[in-house]
C-alpha positions as CSV (number, residue, x, y, z in Angstrom):
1,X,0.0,0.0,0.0
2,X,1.9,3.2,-1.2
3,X,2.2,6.4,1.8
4,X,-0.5,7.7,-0.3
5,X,-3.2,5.5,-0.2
6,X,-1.9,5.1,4.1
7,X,-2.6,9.1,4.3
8,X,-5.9,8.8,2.5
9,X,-6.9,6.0,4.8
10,X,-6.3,7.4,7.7
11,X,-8.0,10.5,6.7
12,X,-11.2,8.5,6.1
13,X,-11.2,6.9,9.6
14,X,-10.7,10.5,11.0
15,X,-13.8,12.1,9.0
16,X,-15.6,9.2,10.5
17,X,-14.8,9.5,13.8
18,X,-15.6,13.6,13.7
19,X,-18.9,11.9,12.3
20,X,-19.4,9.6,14.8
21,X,-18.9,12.6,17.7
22,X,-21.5,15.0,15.7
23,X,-24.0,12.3,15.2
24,X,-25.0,12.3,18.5
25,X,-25.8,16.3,18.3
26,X,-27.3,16.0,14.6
27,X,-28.0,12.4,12.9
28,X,-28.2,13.9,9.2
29,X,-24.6,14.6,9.3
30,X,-24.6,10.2,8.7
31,X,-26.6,11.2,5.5
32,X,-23.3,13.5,4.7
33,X,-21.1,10.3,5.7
34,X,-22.8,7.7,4.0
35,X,-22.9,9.9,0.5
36,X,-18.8,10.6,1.1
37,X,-18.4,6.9,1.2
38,X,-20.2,6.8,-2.0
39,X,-18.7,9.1,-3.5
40,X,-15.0,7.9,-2.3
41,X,-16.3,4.2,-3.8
42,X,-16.8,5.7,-7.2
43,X,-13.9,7.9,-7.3
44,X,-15.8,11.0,-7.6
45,X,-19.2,12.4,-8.9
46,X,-21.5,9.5,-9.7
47,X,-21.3,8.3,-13.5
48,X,-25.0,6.2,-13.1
49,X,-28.0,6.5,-11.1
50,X,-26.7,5.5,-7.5
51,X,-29.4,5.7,-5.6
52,X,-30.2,3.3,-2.9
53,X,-33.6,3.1,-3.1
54,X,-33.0,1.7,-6.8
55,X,-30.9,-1.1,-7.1
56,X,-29.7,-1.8,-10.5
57,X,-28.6,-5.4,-12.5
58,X,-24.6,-5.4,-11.8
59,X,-24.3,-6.8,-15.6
60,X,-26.6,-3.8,-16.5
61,X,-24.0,-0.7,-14.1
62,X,-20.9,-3.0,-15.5
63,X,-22.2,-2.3,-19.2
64,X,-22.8,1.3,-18.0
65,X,-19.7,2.3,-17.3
66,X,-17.8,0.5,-20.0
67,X,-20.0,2.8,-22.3
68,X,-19.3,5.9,-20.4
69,X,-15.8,4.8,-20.1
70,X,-15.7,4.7,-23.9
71,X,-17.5,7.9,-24.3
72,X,-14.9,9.4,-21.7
73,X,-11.9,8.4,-24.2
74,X,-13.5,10.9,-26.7
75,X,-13.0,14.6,-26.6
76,X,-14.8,16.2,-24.0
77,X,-17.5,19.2,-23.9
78,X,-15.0,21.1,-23.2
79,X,-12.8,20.6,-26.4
80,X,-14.7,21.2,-29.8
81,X,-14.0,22.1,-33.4
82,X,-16.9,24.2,-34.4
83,X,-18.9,22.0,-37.2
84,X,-21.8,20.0,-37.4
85,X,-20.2,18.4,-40.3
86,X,-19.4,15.2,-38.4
87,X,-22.5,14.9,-36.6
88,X,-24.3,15.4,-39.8
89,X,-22.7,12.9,-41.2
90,X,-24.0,10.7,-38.3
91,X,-27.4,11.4,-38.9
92,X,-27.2,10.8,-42.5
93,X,-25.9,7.1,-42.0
94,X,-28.8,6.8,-39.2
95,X,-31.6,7.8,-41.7
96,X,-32.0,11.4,-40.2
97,X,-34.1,10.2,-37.0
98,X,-33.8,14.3,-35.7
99,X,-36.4,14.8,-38.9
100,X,-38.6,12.1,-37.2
101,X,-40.3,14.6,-35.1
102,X,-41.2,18.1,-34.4
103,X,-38.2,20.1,-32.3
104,X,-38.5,23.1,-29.6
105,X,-35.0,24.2,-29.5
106,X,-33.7,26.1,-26.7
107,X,-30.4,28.1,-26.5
108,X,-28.9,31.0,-23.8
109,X,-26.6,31.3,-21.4
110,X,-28.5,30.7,-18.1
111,X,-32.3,28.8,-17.3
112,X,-31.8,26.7,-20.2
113,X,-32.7,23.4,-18.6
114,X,-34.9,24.9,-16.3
115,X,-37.1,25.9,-19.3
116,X,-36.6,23.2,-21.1
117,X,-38.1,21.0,-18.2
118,X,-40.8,23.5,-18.0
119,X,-41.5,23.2,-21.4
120,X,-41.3,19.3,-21.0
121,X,-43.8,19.3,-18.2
122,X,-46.2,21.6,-20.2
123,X,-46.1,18.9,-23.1
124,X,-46.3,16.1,-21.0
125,X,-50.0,17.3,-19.7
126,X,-51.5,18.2,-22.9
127,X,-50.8,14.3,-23.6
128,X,-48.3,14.4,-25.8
129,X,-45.0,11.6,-25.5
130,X,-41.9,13.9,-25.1
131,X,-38.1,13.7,-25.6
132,X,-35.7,15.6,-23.8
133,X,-32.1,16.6,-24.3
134,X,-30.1,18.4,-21.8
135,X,-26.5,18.7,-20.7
136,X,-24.7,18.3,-18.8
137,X,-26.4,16.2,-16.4
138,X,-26.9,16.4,-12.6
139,X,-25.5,12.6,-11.6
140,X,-26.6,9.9,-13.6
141,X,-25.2,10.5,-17.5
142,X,-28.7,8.8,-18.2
143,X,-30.6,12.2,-17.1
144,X,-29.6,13.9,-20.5
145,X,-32.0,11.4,-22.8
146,X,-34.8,11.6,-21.0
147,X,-38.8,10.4,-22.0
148,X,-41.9,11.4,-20.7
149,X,-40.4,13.4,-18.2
150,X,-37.7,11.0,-16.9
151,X,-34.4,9.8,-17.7
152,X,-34.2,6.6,-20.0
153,X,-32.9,3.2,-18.1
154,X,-29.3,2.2,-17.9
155,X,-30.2,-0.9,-20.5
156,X,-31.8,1.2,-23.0
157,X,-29.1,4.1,-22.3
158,X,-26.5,1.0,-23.1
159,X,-28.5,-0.8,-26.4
160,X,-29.0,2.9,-28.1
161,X,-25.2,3.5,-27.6
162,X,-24.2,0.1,-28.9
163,X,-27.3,0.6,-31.7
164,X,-25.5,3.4,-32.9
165,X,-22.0,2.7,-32.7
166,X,-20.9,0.8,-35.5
167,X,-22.2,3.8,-37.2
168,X,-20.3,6.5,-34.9
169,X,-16.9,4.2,-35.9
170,X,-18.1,4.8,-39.7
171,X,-17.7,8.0,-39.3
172,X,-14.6,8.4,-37.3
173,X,-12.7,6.9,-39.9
174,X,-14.0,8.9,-42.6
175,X,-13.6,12.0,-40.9
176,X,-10.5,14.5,-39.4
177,X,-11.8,14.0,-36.2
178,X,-13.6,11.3,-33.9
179,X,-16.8,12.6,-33.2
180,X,-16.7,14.0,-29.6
181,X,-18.7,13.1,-26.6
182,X,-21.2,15.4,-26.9
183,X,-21.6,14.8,-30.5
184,X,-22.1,10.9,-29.9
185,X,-24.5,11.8,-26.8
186,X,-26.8,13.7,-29.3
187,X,-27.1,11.1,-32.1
188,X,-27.8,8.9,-29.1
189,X,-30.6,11.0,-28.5
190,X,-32.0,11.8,-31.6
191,X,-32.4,7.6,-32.2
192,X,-33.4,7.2,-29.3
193,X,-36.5,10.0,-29.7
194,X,-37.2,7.9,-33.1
195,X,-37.4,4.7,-32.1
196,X,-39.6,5.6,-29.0
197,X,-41.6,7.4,-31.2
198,X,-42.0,10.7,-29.7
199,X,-44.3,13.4,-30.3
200,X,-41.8,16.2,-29.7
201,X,-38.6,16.5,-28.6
202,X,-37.4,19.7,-26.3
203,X,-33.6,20.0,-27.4
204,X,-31.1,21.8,-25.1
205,X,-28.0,22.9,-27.3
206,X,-24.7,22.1,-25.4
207,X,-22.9,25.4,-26.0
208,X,-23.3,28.3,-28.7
209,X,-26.1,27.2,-31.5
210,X,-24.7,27.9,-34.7
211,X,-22.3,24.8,-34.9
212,X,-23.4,23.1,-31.7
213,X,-24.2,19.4,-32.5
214,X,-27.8,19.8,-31.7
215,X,-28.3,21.9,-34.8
216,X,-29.1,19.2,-37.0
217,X,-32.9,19.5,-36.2
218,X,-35.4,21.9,-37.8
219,X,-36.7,23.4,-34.3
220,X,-40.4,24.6,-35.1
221,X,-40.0,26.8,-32.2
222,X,-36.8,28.5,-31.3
223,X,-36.4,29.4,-27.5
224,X,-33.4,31.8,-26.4
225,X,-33.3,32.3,-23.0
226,X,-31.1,35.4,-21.3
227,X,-27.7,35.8,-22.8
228,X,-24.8,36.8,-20.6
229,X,-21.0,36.3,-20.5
230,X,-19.8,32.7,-20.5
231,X,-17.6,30.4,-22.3
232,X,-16.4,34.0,-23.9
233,X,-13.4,31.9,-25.2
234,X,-15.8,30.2,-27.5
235,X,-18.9,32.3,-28.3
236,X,-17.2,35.9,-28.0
237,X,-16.8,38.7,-25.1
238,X,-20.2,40.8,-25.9
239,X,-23.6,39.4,-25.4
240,X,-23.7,40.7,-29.0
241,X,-21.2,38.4,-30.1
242,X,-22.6,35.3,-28.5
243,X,-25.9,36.3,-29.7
244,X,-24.7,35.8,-33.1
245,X,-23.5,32.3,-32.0
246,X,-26.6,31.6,-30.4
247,X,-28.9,32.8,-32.8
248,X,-27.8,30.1,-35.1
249,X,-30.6,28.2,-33.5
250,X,-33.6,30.3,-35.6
251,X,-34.7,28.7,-38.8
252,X,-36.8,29.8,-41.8
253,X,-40.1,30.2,-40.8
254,X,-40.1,29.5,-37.0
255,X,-41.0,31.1,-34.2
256,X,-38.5,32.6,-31.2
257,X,-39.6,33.0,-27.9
258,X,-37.0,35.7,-26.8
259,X,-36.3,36.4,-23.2
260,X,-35.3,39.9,-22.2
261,X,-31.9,40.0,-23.1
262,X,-28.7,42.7,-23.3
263,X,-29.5,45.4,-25.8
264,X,-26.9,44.2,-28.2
265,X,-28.0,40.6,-27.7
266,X,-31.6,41.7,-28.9
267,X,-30.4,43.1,-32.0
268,X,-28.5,40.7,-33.1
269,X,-31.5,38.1,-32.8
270,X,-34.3,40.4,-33.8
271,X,-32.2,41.2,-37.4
272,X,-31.4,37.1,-37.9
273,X,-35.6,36.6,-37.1
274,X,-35.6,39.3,-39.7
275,X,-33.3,37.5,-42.4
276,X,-34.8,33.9,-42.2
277,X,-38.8,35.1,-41.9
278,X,-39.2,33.8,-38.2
279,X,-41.8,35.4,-36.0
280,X,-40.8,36.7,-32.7
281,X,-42.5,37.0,-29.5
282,X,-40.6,39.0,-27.1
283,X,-40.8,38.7,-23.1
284,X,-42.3,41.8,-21.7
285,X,-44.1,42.8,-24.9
286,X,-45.9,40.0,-26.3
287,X,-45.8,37.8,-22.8
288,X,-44.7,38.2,-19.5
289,X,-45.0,37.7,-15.9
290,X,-47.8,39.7,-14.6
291,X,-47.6,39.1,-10.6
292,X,-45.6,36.7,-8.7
293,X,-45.9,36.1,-4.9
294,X,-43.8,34.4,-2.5
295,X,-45.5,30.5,-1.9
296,X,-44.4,28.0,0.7
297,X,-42.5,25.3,-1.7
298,X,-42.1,27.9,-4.4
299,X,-44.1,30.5,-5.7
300,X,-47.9,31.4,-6.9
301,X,-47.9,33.2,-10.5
302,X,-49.8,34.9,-13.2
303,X,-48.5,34.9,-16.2
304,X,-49.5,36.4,-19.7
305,X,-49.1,33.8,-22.4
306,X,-49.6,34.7,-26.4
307,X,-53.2,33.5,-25.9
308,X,-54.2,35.0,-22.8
309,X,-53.2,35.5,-18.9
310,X,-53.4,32.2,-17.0
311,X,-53.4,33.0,-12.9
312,X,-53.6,30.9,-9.8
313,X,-50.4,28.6,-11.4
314,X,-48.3,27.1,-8.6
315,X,-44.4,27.0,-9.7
316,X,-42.1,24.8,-7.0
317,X,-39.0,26.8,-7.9
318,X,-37.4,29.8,-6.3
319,X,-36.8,33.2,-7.4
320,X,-37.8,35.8,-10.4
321,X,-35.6,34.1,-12.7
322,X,-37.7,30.8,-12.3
323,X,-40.9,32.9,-12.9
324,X,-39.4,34.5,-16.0
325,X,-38.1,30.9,-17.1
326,X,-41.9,29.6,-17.0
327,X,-43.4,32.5,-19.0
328,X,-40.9,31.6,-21.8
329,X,-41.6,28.1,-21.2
330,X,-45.1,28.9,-21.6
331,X,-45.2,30.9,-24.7
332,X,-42.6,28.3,-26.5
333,X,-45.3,25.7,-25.8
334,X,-48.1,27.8,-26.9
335,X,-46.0,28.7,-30.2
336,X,-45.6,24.8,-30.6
337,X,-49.4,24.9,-30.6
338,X,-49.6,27.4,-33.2
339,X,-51.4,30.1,-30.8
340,X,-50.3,33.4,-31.5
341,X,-51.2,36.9,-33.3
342,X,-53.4,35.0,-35.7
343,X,-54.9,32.7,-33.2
344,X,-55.0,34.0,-30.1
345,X,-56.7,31.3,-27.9
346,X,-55.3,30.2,-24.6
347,X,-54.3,26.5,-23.7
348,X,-56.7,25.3,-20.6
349,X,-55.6,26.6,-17.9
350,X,-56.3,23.6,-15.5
351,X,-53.7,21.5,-17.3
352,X,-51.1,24.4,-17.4
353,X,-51.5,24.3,-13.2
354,X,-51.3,20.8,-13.5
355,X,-48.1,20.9,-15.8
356,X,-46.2,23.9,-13.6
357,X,-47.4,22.7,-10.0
358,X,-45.2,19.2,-11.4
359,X,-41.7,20.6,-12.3
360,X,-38.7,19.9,-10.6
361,X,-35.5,21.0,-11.5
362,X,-33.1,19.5,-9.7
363,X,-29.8,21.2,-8.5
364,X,-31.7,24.6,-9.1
365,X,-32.6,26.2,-5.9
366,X,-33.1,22.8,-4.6
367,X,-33.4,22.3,-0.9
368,X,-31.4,19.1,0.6
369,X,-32.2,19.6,4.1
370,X,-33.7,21.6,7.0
371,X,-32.2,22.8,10.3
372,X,-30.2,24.2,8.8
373,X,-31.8,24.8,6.0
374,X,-29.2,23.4,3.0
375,X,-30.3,24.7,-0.7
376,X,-28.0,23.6,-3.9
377,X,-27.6,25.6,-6.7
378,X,-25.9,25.2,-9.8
379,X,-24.7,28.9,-10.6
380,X,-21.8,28.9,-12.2
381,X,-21.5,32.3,-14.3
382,X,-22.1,36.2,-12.7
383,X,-25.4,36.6,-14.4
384,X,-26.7,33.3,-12.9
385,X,-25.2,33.5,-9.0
386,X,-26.8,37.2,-9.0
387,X,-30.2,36.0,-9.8
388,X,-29.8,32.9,-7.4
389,X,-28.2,35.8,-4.6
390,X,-31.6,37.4,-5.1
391,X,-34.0,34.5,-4.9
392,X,-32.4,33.1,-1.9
393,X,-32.8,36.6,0.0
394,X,-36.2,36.8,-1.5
395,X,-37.5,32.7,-0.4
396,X,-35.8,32.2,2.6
397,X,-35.1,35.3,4.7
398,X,-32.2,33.3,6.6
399,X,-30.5,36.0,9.1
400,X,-27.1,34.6,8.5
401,X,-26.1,32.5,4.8
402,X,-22.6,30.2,5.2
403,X,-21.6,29.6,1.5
404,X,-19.9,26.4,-0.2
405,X,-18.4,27.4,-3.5
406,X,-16.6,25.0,-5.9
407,X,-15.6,26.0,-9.3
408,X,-14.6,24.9,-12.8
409,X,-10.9,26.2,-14.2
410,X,-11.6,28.8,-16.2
411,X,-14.5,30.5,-15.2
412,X,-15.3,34.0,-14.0
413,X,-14.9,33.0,-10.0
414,X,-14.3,36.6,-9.0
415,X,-17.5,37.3,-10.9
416,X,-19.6,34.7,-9.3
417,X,-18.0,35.3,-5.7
418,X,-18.8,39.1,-5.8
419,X,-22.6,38.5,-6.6
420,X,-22.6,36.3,-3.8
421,X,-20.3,38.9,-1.4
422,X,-23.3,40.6,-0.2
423,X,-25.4,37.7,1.4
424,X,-22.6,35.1,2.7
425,X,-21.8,35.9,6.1
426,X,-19.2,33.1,5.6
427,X,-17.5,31.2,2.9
428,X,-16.0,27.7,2.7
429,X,-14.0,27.4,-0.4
430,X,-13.8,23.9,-1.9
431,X,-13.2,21.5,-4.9
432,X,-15.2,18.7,-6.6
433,X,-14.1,15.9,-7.8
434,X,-13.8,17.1,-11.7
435,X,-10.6,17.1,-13.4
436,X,-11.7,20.5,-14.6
437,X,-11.9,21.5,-11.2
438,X,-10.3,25.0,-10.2
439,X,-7.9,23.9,-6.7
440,X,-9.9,25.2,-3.2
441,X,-6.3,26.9,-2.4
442,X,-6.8,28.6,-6.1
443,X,-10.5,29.5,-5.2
444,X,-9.4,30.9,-1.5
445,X,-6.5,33.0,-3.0
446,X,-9.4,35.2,-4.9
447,X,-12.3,34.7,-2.5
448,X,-9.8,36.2,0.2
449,X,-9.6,39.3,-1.9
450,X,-13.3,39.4,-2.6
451,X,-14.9,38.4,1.4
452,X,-11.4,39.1,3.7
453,X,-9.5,36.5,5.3
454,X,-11.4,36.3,8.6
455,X,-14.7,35.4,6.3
456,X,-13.0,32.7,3.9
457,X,-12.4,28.6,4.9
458,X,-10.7,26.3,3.1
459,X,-11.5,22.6,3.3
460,X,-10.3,20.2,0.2
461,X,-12.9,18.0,0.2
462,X,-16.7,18.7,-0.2
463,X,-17.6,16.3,2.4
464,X,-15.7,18.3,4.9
465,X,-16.7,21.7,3.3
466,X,-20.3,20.7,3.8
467,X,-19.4,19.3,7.7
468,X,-17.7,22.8,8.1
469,X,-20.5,25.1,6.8
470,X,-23.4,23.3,8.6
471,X,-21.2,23.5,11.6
472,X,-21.3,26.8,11.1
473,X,-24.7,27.1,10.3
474,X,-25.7,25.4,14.0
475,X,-23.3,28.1,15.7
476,X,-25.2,30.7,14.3
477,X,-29.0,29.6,15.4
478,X,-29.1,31.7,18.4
479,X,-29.0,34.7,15.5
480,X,-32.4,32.8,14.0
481,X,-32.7,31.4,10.8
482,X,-29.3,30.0,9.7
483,X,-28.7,28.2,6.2
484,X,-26.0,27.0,4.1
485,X,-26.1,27.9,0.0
486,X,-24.1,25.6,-1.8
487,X,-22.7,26.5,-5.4
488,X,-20.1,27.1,-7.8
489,X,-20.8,24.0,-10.4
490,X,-23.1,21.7,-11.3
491,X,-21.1,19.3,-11.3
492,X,-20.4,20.4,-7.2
493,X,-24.2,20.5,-6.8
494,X,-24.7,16.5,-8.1
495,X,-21.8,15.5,-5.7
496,X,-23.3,17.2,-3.1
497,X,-26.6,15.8,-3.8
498,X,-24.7,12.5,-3.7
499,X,-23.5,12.9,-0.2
500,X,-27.1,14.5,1.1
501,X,-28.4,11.0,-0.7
502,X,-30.3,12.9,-3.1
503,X,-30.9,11.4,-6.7
């Protein structure tokens, strides 16, 4: 046994004797424990559905992971030559199953899964069979191909990959470059949407629009939710620059469903609309939200939809931005519907409660545990860890916030950190497991200069970070209402929800 593997040891049987002291004062730090030795089992964030509560056919998890371990060897998300001539040449050899059904695309920067869920739910209660594509996923690599509203098994996740592949290895050869991981993930998709049959498929591109892999469909209705600064290396450093990127997205003849976006960004989308014949309905002009209040669970709304104004609807999400999220949602849906200018009619209203009072959008706002109150959210960007700062003053009120931040290399930290300044009392600065992980002594060097040094901790490991901040969190109760915010990555978020044996 190397000095490595000894140190590592003996670090595991100190975090479980701290546990076993703490236990007696609050049992759900076991629920921490018994997640860490999870996550230590699977050397890091969960790469299949591990929940307890679910066991699944070894054979079945071995045949898993040898396809994500084969997807892993391809270039990651990260890593991209921007074309869709490979995945096009994918879908050519596969008989173009992406034309097999009507598409709802859905592009921006931030709320893009959140809508697209919303979207999903909406579809799902008017009775139609749905497909879903988002990225990157939560836990389980399954959660990306989703039908009906939920995540497609491990064996069928395993015979579309293996249904596909000699087909994948056609065009590998033929072609400069392997197709990547996200390309292969999308052609998984698309076949699998075909085969199911669906009725419609809610498609979340993967980064940009133009020459993202999921623009091989002919989206009917193109939704572009708010544009901000992100992956600026790739898309551009304006929100006018990655509009044009994003913008890719609008084809002849459909209709956009715009969120309020940066000026630039709205020009740049409203000329393309312009160019290819789409029609546009705009967020605060053709629908909106018209009153939102503060619900226990989530929040009660009214919202103006391209056919009407539908009230009393009960939304289980936090904040503005999750309001905002379910008027687009909304209007997409009623766009798919062909409701608009010309026929202005509104969908029932009983099944659009029925479709928002069922959405769950997990690592969103998402709240893990009470007393303290824990809440996960998978802010990663400025834009997105301002609106979460103001929906978790807004929802919860709590008179003192402990933050765990961990962050990807290469994003704007200082950015995200400063949003969050203002409403962390505390900070414990962390790591994931991610080999795209940004170090926690990297992370406390510039949350240091943001918070102080008397406001910044530093633990390596997100078991003890979360240990640490609820700690914390318990000091503080004679101030009141104590919580813990926990953020930085989604990738953070599905380990934490891991350890707090959510999933």
């Amino acid at each position: 046994m190397s000095e490595q593997q000894h140190e590592s040891d003996d670090r595991s049987d100190e975090f479980d004797e701290i546990v076993a002291k703490e236990t007696d004062r609050d049992p759900d730090l076991a629920v921490i424990e018994a997640g860490s030795r999870t996550l230590r089992a699977h050397g890091g964030a969960p790469q299949g559905d591990q929940a307890p509560s679910r066991p699944q056919d070894p054979e079945v998890e071995r045949a898993l992971r040898e396809v994500e371990q084969e997807l892993a060897g391809r270039w990651g998300e990260t890593k991209l030559e921007p074309s869709v001539t490979r995945i096009e040449a994918l879908m050519d050899l596969l008989g173009a199953p992406q034309r097999a059904y009507p598409s709802i695309h859905v592009t921006g920067t931030n709320g893009k899964t959140s809508t697209a869920r919303m979207i999903e739910a909406l579809l799902v209660a008017f009775e139609l069979r749905t497909g879903r594509y988002t990225s990157p996923h939560v836990q389980s690599i399954t959660e990306r191909i989703s039908l009906d509203g939920l995540p497609i098994s491990h064996e069928r996740f395993v015979e579309t990959y293996h249904d596909i592949k000699p087909y994948v290895e056609m065009v590998d050869a033929a072609q400069e470059y392997r197709l990547s991981f996200f390309e292969v993930l999308t052609g998984m998709a698309y076949a699998a949407f075909a085969d199911a049959p669906v009725d419609a498929a809610v498609i979340e591109v993967g980064m940009g629009g133009s020459w993202d892999a999921t623009n091989v469909i002919d989206g009917s209705v193109a939704v572009i939710t708010p544009i901000s600064l992100d992956h600026t290396d790739r898309l551009g450093s304006t929100p006018g620059e990655i509009a044009q990127e994003k913008g890719g997205v609008i084809k002849q003849g459909a209709a956009v469903i715009l969120a309020q976006q940066p000026v630039d960004a709205a020009q740049v989308l409203l000329k393309k609309a312009v160019e290819v014949d789409a029609t546009v309905a705009r967020e605060g002009m053709e629908f909106g939200v018209v009153s939102r209040e503060v619900a226990v669970g989530g929040q009660r709304l009214t919202l103006r939809g391209l056919g009407g104004e539908y009230d009393d609807l009960f939304l289980p999400l936090y904040g503005a931005h999750m309001a905002r999220n379910a008027a687009v949602a909304l209007a997409a849906v009623e766009a798919f519907f062909g409701i608009g200018a010309e026929h202005a009619r509104p969908l029932d209203v009983d099944t659009v409660r029925k479709a928002f009072a069922s959405v769950s959008s997990p690592g969103r706002m998402e709240v893990v545990r009470r007393s303290p109150t824990v809440v996960l959210d998978a802010a990663h960007n400025p834009a997105g860890a301002l609106a979460t700062a103001e929906a978790v003053t807004e929802s919860f009120g709590f008179s003192r916030l402990i933050g765990v931040v961990a962050a990807s290399e290469g994003k704007d930290v200082r950015g995200v950190l400063e949003a969050f300044e203002p409403i962390f009392a505390e900070v414990v600065v962390t790591e994931n497991t991610s080999h795209r992980a940004m170090g926690a002594d990297e992370l406390a060097a510039v949350a240091v200069e943001v918070f102080g040094t008397d406001r910044v901790q530093v633990e390596s490991r997100l078991d003890d970070a979360l240990e640490a901040a609820i700690t914390l969190a318990e000091e503080e109760a004679e101030f009141g209402g104590a919580g813990v915010l926990v953020t930085g990555s989604v990738i953070t978020v599905g380990e934490a929800r891991l350890l707090f044996k959510r999933g």
